[in-house]
C-alpha positions in Angstrom: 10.8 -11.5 25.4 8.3 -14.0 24.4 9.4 -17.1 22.4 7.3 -16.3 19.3 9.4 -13.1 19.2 12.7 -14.8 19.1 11.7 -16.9 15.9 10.1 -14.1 14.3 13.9 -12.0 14.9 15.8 -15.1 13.7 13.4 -15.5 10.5 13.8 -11.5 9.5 17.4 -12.2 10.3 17.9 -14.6 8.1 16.0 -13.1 5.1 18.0 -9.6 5.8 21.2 -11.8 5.3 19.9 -13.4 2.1 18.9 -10.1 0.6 22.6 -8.3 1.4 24.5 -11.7 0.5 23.3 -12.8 -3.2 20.7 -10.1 -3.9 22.6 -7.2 -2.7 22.5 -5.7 -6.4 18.7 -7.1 -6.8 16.3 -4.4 -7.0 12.6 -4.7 -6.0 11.0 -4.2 -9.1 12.0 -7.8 -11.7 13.4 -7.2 -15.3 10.3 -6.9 -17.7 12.5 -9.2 -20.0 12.7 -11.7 -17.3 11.4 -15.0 -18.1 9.9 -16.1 -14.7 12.3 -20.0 -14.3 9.9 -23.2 -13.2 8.8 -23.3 -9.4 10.7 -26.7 -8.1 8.5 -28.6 -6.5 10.4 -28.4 -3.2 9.5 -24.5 -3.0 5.8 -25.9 -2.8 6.3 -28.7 -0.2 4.3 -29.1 2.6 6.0 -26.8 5.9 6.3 -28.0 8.9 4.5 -26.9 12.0 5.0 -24.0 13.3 6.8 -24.3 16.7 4.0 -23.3 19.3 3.8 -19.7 20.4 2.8 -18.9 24.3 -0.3 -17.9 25.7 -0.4 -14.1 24.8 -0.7 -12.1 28.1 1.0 -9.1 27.0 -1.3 -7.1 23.8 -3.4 -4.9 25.8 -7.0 -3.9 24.2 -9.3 -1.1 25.7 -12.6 -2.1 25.6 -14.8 -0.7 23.4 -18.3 0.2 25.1 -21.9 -0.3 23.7 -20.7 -2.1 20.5 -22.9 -3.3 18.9 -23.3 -7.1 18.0 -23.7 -7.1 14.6 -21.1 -4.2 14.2 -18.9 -5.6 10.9 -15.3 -6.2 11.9 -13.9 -7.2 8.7 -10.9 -8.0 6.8 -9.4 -8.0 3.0 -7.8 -11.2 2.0 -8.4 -10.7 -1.6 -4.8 -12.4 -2.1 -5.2 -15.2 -0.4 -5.7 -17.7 -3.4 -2.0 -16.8 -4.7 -0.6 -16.6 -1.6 -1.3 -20.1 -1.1 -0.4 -21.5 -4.5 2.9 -19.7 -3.8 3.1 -22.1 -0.7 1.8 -19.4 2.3 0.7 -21.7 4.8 -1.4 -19.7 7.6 -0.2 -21.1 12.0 -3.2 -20.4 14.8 -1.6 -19.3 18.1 -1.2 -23.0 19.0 1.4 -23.5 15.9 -1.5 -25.4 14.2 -1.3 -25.0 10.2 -5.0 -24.3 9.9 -7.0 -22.3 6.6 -6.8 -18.8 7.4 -10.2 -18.4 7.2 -10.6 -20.4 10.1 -7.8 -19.0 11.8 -10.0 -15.6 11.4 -13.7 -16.6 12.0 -11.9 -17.9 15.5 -10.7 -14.9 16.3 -13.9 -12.5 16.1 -14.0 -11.5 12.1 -17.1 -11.4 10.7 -17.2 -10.5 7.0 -14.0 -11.2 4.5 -13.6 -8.6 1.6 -12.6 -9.4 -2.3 -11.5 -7.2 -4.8 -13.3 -8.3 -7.7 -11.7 -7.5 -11.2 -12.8 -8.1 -14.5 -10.4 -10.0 -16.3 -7.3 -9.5 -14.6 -5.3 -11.5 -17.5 -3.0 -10.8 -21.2 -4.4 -12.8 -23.9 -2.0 -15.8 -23.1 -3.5 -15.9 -19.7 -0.9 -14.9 -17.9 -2.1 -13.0 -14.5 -1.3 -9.5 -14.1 -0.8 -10.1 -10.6 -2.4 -8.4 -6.9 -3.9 -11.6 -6.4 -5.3 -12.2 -10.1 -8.6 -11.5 -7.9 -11.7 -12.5 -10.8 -14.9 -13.5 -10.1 -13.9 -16.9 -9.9 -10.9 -16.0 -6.8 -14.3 -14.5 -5.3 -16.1 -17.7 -5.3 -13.2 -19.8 -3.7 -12.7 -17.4 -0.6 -16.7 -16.7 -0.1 -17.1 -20.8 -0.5 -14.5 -20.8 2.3 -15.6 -18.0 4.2 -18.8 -19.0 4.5 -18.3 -22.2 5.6 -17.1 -20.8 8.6 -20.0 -19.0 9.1 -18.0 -15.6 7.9 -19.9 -13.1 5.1 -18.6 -12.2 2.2 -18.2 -8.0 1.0 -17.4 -8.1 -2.7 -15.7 -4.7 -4.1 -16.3 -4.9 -7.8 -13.6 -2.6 -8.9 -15.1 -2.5 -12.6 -12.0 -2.7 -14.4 -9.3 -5.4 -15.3 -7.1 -3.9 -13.0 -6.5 -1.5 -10.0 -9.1 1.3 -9.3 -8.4 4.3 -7.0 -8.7 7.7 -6.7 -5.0 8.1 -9.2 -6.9 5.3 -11.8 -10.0 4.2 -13.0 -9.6 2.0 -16.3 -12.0 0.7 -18.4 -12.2 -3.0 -18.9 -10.2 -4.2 -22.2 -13.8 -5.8 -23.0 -15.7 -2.8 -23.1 -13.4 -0.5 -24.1 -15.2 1.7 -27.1 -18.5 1.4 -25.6 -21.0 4.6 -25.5 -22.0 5.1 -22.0 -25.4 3.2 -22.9 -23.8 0.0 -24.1 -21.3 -0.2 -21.0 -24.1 0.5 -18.9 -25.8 -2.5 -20.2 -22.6 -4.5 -19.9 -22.0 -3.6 -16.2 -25.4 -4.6 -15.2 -24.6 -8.2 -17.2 -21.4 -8.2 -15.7 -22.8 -7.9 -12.0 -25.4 -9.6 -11.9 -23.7 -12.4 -13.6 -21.2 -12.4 -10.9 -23.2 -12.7 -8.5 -25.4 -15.5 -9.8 -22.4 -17.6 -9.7 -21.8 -16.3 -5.9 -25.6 -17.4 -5.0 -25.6 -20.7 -7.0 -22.1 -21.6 -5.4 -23.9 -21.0 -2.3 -22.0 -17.7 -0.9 -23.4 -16.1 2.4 -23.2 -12.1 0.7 -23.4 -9.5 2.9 -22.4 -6.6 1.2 -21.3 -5.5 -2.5 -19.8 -2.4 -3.2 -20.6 -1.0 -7.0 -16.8 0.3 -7.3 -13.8 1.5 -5.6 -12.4 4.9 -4.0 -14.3 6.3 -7.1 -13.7 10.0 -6.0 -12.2 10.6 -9.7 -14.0 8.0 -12.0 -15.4 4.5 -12.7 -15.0 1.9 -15.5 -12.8 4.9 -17.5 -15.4 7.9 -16.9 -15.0 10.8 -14.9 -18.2 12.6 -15.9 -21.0 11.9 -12.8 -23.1 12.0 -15.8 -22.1 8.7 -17.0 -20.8 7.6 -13.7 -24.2 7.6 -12.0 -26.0 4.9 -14.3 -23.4 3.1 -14.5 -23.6 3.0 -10.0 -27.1 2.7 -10.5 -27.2 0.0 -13.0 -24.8 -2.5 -10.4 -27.4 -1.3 -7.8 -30.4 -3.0 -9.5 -28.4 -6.2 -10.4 -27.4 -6.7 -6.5 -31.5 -6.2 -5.7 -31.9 -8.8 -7.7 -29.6 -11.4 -7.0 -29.3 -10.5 -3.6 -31.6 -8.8 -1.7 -31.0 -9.4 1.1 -27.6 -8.0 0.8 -26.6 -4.0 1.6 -25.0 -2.1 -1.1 -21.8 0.4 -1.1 -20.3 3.0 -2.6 -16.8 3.5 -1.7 -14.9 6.8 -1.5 -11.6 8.2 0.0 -9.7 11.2 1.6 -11.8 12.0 4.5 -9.7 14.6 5.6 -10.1 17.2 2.6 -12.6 19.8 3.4 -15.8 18.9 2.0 -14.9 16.2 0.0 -17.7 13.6 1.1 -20.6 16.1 1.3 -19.9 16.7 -2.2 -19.7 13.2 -3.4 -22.8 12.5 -1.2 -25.3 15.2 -2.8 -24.0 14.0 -6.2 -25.4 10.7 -5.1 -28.4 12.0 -3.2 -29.4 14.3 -6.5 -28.6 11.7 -9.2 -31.5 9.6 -7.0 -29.2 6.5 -6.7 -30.1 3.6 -4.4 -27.5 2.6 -1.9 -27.2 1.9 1.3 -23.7 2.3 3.0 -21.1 5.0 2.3 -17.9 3.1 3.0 -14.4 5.4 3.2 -11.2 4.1 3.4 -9.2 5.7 6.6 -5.5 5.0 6.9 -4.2 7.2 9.7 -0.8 7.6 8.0 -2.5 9.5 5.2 -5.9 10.7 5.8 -6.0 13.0 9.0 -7.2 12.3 12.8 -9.5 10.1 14.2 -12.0 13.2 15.2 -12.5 14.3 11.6 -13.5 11.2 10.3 -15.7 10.9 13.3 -17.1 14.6 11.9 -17.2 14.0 8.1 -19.2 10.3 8.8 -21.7 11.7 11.2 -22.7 14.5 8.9 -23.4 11.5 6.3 -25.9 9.9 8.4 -27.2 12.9 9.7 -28.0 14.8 6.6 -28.2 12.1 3.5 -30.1 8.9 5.9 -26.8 6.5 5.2 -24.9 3.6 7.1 -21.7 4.4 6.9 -18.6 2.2 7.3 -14.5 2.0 6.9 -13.7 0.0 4.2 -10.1 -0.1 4.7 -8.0 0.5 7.0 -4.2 -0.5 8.3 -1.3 -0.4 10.5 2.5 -1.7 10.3 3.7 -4.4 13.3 6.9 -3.5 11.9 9.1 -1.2 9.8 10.9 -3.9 8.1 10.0 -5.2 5.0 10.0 -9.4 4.7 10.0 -10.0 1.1 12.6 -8.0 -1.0 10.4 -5.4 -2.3 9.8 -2.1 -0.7 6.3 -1.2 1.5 4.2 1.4 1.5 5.0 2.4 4.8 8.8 2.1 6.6 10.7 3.6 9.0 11.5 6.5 6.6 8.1 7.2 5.1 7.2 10.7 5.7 3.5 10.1 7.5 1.5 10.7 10.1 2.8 7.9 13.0 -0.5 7.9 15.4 1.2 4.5 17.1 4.2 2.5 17.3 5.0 0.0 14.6 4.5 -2.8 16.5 1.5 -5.6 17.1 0.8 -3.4 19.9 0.3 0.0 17.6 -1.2 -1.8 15.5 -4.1 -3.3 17.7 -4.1 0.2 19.5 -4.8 1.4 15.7 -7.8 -1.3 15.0 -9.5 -0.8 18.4 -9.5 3.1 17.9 -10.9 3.4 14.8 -13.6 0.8 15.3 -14.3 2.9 18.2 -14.6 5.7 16.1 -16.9 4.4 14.1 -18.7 3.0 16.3 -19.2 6.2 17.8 -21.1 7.6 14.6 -25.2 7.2 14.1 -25.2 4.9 11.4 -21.7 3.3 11.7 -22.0 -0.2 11.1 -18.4 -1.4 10.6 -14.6 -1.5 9.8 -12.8 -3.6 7.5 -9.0 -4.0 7.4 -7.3 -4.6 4.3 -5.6 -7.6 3.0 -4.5 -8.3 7.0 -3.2 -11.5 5.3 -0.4 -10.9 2.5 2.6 -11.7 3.9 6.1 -12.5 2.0 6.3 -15.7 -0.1 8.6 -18.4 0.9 11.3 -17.9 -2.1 13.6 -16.8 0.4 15.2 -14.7 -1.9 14.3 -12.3 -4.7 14.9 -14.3 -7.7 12.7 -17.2 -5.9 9.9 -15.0 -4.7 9.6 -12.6 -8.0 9.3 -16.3 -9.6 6.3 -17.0 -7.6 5.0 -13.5 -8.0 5.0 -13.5 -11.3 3.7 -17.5 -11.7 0.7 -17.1 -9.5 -0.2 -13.4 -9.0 1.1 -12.8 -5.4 2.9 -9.9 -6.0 1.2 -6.4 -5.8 1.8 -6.8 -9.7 3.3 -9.2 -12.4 5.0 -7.8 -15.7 2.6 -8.9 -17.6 0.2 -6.2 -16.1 2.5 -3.7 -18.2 0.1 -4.5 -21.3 -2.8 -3.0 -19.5 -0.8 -0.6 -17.1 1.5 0.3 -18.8 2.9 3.6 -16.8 2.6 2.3 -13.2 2.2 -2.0 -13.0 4.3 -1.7 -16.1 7.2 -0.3 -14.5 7.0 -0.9 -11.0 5.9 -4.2 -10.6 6.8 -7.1 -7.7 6.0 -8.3 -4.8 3.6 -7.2 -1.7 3.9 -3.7 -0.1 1.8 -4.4 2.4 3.8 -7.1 3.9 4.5 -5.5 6.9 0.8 -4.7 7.9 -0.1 -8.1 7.9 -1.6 -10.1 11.1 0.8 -12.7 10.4 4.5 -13.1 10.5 6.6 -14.0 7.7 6.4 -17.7 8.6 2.2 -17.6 8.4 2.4 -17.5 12.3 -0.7 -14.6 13.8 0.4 -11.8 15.8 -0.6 -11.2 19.3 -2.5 -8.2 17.4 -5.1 -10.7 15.7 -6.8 -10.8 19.2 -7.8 -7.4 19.2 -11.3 -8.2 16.8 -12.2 -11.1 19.8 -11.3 -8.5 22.6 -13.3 -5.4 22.0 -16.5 -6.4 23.6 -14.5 -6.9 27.2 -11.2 -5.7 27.2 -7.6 -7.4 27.4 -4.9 -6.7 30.0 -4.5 -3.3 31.5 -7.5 -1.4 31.7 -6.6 1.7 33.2 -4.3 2.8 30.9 -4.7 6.0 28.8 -6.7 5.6 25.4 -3.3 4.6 23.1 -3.7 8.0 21.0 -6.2 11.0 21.6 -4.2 13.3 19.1 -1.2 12.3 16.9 1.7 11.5 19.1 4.2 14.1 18.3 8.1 14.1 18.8 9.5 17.1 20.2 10.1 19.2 17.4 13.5 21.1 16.6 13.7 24.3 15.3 13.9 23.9 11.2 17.1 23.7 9.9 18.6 26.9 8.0 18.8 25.2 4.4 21.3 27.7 2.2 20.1 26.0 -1.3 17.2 27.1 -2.8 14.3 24.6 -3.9 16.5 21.7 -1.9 13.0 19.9 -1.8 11.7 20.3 -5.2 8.3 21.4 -4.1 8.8 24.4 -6.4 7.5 22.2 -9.1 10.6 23.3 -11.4 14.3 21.8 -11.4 15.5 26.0 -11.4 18.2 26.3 -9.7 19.5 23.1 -10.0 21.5 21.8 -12.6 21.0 18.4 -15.1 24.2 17.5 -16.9 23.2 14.2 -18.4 25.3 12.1 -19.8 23.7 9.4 -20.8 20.6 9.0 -23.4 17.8 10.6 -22.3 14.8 9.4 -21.0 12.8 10.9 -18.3 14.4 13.7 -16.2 12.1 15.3 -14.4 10.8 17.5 -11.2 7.5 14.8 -10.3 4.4 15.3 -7.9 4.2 12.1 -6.5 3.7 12.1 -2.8 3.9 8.2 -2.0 7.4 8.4 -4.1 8.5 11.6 -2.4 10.6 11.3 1.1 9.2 14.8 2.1 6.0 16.9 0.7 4.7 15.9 -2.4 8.1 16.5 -5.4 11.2 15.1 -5.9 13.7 14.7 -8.7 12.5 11.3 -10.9 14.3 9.3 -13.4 14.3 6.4 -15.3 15.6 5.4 -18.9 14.4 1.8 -20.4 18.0 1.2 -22.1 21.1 -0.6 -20.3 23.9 1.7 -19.5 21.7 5.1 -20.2 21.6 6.3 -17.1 24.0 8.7 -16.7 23.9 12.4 -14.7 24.9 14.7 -12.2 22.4 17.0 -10.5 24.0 19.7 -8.8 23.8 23.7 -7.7 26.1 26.2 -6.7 25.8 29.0 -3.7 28.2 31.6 -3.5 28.7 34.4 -1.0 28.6 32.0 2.1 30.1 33.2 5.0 33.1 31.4 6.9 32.3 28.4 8.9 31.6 25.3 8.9 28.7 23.2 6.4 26.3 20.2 6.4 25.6 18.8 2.8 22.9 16.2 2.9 20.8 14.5 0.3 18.8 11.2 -0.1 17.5 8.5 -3.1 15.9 5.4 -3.6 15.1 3.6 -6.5 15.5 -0.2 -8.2 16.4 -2.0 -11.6 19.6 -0.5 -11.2 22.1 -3.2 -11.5 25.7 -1.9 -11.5 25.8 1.7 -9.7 27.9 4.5 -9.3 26.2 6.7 -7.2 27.6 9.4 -4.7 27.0 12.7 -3.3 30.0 15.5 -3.7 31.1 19.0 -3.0 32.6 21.4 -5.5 34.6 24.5 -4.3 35.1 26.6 -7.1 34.7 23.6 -9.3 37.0 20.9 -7.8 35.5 18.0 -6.2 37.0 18.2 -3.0 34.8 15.0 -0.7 32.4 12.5 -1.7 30.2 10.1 -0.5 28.9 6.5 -1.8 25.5 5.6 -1.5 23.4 3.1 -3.1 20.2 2.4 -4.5 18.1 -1.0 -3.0 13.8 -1.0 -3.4 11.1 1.4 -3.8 10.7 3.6 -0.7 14.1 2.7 0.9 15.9 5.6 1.3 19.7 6.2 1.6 21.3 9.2 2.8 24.6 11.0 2.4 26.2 13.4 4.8 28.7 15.2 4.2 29.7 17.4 7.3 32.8 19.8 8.0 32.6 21.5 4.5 35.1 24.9 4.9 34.7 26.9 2.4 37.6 29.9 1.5 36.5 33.5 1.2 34.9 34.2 -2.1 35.0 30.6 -3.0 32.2 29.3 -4.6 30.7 25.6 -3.1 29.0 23.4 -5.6 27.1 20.4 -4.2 25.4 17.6 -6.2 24.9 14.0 -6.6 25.9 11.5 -9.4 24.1 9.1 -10.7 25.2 6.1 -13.3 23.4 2.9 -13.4 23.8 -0.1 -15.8 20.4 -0.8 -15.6 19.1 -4.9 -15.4 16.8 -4.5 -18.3 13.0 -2.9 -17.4 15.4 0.3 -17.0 17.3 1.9 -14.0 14.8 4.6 -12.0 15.1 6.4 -8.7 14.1 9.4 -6.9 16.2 12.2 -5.3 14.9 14.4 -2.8 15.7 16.0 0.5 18.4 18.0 0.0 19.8 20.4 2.6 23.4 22.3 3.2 22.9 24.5 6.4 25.7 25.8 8.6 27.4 23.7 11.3 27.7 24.9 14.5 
């Protein structure tokens, strides 16, 4: 084991420690009536070097043939700003503190992507957070990025906020507009923006007129309205930067059709682009070989470049910064490749290949590669930072403008664990994969890392005696809510990212201390005698004091239970409860119980998962 893998061990140690020790009860997600305390100044000293790391011999990179040299190999680090006002400080392989940028450009990147959002601030200028990525965030990183001889892609979201395919919100500025007015506004708005790119000197390359707009832009959703307001960016990039290509940006490649329809929307509304970028991340959005399909029959039938705009891949299942990730060891997603540096180079070169292989394909871009954990060292010092300089995935003061998701789920990065960088700044053997393609790096001769999805043996699927155990139904039937408490939201919810299988689980959440209060149990009769499994998991956060456990009821009597515990978004915990023996004729009854004080933005959680199947 390599040296640089000791230190990174001892560092995850030591925050793993912090987080059971004095944050055990902390959740990920702050209080929204927590008043974010002062940074002291030694939170923002200067770190020390990094100790050196060895010459990396081990991360093996199949070379990529006929690449081309202009071929974009790009990467997000729309965060980076806050990151480093939070104290980040970025370590080349040599333990040098060095700007990222640098760090990058050194190690074959090309182009560096920004978010762009309108004004990403409440009326006392407070920062809702993701970076607080304006125009102005823009300028700093393309200033930088250019200087190291990098271009810039700027992803003009067109809204204060987040945009994706689940939200596309209009601006607070131009919110009451008729679709000519906005129109107008967007074209002042761009073109604006990227004045103060060119007169600040920014090498452009690319500018994408909005993001993963397969359901809207700027608060429309009719292609009516959403087409002048593509075109009307289009004409301000001609102008103030001709030389640069322009985007459109769209997502989930692997439903049936879904980019041929976007395309002839495009290609019939007459509007002038250049590249139709996709996001791929091959733990939600189908093999390699479709995307390959779905890309080619872009060029090949509308005339288009086409490119990844985002992709990514975890080095590890562990989350660094006490709040949950997108993607751990219990997600329920593809896994193409190993979390590891090694999977997640393997995951790079592939899909660079991939592209590469398509007429047309011109590049891949790997989202914010850089936003790792601040160094709070604990979850009261890092939600400070997160909520003082925007370094968190969101602040609570987003909750004015986003209210139903930022609002309530707001923290730090999700994304930590996809980085290129450890949770000391220090790169991963992984970063070398951009300056490796071109020739290849250690074994050769190897098998390419993934022709299909690597698939565990499967066992036969378990026998599960309750009905609806998942909640895909859609409905709570047959299960039964006794709450207890006050209300709030109870409910059966299609969320798939929240979900620990399919796409439903149990949801709830209650703004008010000491209101969460229920049991969720159902009752199966007419088992035959044996032996039974009872199994059922949750996550959740803002939960304060808890008492949560799973039980079993035969004919009404609690007769075994089981504590668990609720920690950060996407962390699941699961009971067991094995050697359940029911009598003849009695009637078995299992559930779970939830109470939760709550720390002040209201307890929430999910259940899901639940199974009772016979033992053998």
């Amino acid at each position: 084991m390599k040296r640089r893998t000791w230190i990174a061990l001892l560092l995850l140690a030591a925050l793993l420690l912090t987080a059971c020790g004095e944050n055990a009860e902390q959740s990920a997600e702050p209080s929204a009536e927590q008043t974010p305390q002062p940074v002291e100044e030694t939170q923002q000293e200067e770190p020390a070097v990094s100790a050196p790391i060895e010459t990396k011999e081990e991360l093996s990179v199949l070379k990529v043939e006929n690449l081309p040299e202009d071929f974009i190999l790009g990467m997000d680090v729309s965060s980076l700003i806050a990151e480093e006002q939070s104290g980040v400080r970025y370590y080349d392989f040599d333990g040098q503190e060095k700007d990222l940028l640098q760090i990058l450009a050194e190690n074959g990147v090309t182009h560096i992507r920004v978010r762009v959002w309108n004004e990403p601030y409440d009326a006392q200028g407070r920062g809702y957070g993701g970076g607080n990525c304006d125009i102005e965030n823009a300028l700093q990183i393309g200033q930088r990025a250019t200087q190291f001889g990098m271009k810039l892609i700027v992803d003009f979201h067109y809204s204060d906020f987040w945009a994706d395919p689940g939200k596309q919100m209009v601006p607070k500025a131009w919110e009451g507009m008729d679709i000519e007015t906005k129109t107008a506004a967007l074209y002042d708005y761009t073109r604006e923006s990227l004045q103060l790119l060119r007169d600040g000197g920014v090498d452009v390359g690319m500018v994408q007129v909005g993001n993963e707009t397969n359901n809207g832009m700027a608060g429309e959703t009719d292609w009516d309205k959403i087409l002048p307001l593509m075109a009307a960016g289009s004409r301000a990039v001609r102008e103030v930067y001709p030389e640069a290509l322009v985007a459109v940006h769209f997502t989930e490649p692997q439903n049936n059709g879904n980019y041929r329809y976007f395309a002839d929307i495009l290609a019939q509304g007459g509007l002038d682009y250049d590249v139709f970028g996709s996001s791929y991340y091959p733990f939600w959005h189908g093999t390699r070989e479709n995307l390959i399909q779905v890309l080619t029959e872009i060029n090949r039938d509308y005339g288009k470049y086409v490119m990844v705009m985002e992709t990514s891949w975890p080095y590890t299942p562990e989350d660094t910064d006490f709040s949950g990730n997108s993607i751990n060891a219990d997600s329920s997603v593809a896994r193409d490749y190993p979390y590891s540096p090694q999977g997640q180079a393997d995951e790079v070169r592939d899909v660079i290949a991939a592209v590469a292989l398509v007429p047309g394909g011109i590049g891949v871009c790997y989202w914010e590669g850089a936003w790792i954990t601040v160094p709070g060292g604990s979850w009261e010092a890092n939600s400070a930072l997160w909520e003082q300089y925007g370094s968190g995935w969101a602040s609570s003061f987003a909750a004015e403008y986003d209210p139903n998701d930022a609002g309530k789920w707001y923290g730090g990065s999700s994304w930590d664990n996809q980085a290129f960088f450890d949770p000391a700044g220090q790169a991963l053997d992984s970063l070398l994969v951009f300056s490796s393609l071109r020739e290849g790096r250690g074994d050769q001769n190897r098998p390419e890392p993934v022709a299909a999805p690597v698939e565990e043996e499967e066992a036969e699927p378990a026998l599960n005696l309750l009905v609806n155990g998942d909640f895909e139904t859609g409905e709570l039937s047959p299960w039964e809510l006794i709450d207890q408490g006050s209300g709030g939201e109870l409910f059966v919810e299609q969320k798939t990212a929240d979900s620990r299988d399919g796409d439903w689980h149990m949801h709830f959440w209650n703004p008010n201390p000491d209101s969460v209060d229920f049991f969720l149990e159902q009752t199966v009769t007419d088992l035959a005698p044996g032996s039974y499994r009872f199994s059922i998991s949750i996550m959740g956060g803002d939960c304060g004091e808890t008492e949560i456990y799973a039980y079993v009821k035969l004919d009404g009597e609690i007769v075994a239970t089981v504590p668990m515990e609720i920690t950060t978004w996407n962390n699941w915990d699961t009971a067991v409860l094995s050697g359940i023996e029911p009598g003849e004729g009695q009637s078995l009854t299992v559930g779970i119980r939830v109470k939760c004080q709550g720390t002040g933005a209201g307890a929430w959680g999910k259940i899901d998962s639940a199974l009772l199947t016979p033992e053998s």
